[in-house]
matplotlib code that plots the C-alpha trace (Angstrom):
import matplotlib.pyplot as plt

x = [12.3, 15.3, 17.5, 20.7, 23.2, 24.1, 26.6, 24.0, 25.5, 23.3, 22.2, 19.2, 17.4, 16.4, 13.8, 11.5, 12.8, 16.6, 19.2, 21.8, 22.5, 23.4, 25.0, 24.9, 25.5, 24.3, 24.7, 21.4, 19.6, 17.9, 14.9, 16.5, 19.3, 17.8, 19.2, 15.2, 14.9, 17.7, 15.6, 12.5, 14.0, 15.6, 12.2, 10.3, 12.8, 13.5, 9.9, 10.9, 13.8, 13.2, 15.0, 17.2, 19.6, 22.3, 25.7, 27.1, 25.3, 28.2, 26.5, 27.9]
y = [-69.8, -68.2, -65.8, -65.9, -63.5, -64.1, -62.4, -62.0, -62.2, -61.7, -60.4, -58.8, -57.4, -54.0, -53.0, -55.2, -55.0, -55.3, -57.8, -56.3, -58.0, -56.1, -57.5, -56.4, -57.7, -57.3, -58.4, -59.0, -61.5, -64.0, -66.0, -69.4, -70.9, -72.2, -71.0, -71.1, -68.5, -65.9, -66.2, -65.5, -62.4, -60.6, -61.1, -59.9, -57.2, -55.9, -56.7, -54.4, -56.6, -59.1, -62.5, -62.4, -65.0, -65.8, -66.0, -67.1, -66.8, -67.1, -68.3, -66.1]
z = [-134.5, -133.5, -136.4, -137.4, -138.4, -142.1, -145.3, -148.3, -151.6, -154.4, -157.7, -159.6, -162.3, -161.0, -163.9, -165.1, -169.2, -168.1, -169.0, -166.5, -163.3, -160.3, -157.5, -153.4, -150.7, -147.0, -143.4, -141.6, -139.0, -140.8, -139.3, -139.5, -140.3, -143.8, -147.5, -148.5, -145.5, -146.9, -150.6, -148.5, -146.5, -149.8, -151.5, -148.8, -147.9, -151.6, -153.4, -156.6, -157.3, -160.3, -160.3, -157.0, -156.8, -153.9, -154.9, -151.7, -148.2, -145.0, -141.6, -138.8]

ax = plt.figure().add_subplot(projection="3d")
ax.plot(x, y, z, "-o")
ax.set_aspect("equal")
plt.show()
């Protein structure tokens, strides 16, 4: 499977008893050109952070 170089929005809960989002962003290659494969790469890649969402992911 070839990767693809992608703009990660997202946010997260950083402690596990928080209500307050944080939001980043990062540029990366992801394996795939699939939203379900960015999900997968920001859980793998940040395992402490609770409840990641993507806000907006741009293909490059």
């Amino acid at each position: 499977m070839s990767s693809s170089q992608a703009l990660i929005r997202y946010t997260y809960l950083s402690k596990p008893n928080s209500d307050a989002k944080m939001s980043a962003s990062i540029t990366t290659q992801v394996p795939g050109k699939f939203d379900s494969s960015v999900l997968k790469y920001l859980r793998d890649k940040y395992p402490n952070n609770r409840q990641i969402e993507v806000t907006e992911v741009i293909w490059k």
